[in-house]
C-alpha positions as CSV (number, residue, x, y, z in Angstrom):
1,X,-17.2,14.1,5.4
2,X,-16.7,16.6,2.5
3,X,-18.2,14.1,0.4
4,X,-21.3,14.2,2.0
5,X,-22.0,17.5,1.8
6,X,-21.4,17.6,-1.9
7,X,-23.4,14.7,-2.3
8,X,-26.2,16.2,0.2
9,X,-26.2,19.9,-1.4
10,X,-26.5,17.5,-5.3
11,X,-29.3,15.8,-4.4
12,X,-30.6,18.7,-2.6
13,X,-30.2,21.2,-6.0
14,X,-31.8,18.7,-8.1
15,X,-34.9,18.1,-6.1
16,X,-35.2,22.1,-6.4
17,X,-34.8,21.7,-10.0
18,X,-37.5,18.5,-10.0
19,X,-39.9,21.2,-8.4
20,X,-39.9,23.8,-11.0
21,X,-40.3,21.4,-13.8
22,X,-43.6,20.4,-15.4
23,X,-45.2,17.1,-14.5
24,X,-47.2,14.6,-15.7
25,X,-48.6,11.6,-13.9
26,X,-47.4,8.3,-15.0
27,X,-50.9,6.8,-16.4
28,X,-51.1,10.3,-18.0
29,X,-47.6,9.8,-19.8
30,X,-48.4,6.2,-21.0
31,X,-51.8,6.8,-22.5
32,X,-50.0,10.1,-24.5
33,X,-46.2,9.5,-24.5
34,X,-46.1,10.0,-28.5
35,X,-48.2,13.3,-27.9
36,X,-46.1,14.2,-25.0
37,X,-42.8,13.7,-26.7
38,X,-44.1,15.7,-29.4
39,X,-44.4,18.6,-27.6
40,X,-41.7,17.6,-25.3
41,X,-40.0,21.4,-24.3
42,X,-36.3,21.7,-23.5
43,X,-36.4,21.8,-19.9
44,X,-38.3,18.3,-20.1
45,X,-41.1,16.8,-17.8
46,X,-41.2,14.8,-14.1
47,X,-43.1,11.8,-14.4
48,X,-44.6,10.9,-11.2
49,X,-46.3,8.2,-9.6
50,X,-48.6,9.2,-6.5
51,X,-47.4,12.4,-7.0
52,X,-44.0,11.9,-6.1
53,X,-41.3,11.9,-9.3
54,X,-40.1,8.7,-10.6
55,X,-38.7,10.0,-13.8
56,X,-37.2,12.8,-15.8
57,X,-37.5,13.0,-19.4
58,X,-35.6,15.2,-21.1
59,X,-35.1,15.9,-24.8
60,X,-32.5,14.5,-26.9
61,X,-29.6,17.1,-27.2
62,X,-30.0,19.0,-31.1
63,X,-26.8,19.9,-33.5
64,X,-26.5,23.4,-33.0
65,X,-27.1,24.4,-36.5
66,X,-30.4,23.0,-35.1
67,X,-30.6,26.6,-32.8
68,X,-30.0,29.4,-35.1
69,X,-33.2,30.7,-34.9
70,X,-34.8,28.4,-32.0
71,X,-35.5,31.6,-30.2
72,X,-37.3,33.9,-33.0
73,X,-40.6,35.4,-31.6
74,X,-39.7,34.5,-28.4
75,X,-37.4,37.4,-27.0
76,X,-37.3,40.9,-27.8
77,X,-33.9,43.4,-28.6
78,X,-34.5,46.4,-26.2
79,X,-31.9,49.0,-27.7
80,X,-28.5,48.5,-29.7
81,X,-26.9,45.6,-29.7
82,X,-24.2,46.7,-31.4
83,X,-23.0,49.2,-29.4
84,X,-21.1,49.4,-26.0
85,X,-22.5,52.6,-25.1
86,X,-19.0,53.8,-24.8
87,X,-17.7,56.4,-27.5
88,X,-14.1,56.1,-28.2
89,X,-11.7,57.8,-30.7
90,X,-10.0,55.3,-32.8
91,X,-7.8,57.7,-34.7
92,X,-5.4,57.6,-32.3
């Protein structure tokens, strides 16, 4: 019984996650798959066929040396990162 309910609330999670994705409609994805994997962003695509998903393609993971600056012009520092925001006497 407890297995079921795992198994239930899995499948149930990654339809959510299927929902949120981006899709692409399987005659869509065969006449641009080397376009689409391209472009192909790191939450990946649903392919679907009658609008119901048949597939999930997802990039190949990167080296993380791959990542240092994957993120550069995408996010903003708001304040100092440096600091805790606490001051503290270290003196002793």
């Amino acid at each position: 019984m407890r297995r079921t309910i795992s198994l239930t609330l899995d499948i149930i999670y990654d339809q959510s996650y299927i929902m949120v994705m981006k899709k692409v409609a399987a005659a869509k994805f065969k006449a641009q798959c080397l376009s689409i994997l391209d472009h192909l962003e790191p939450e990946g695509i649903v392919i679907t066929k009658h609008g119901k998903p048949v597939a999930r393609l997802l990039p190949a993971e990167r080296a993380s040396a791959d990542l240092i600056g994957a993120l550069r012009g995408r996010i903003r520092i708001k304040g100092d990162i440096e600091s805790t925001g606490v001051k503290w006497n270290a003196g002793g």
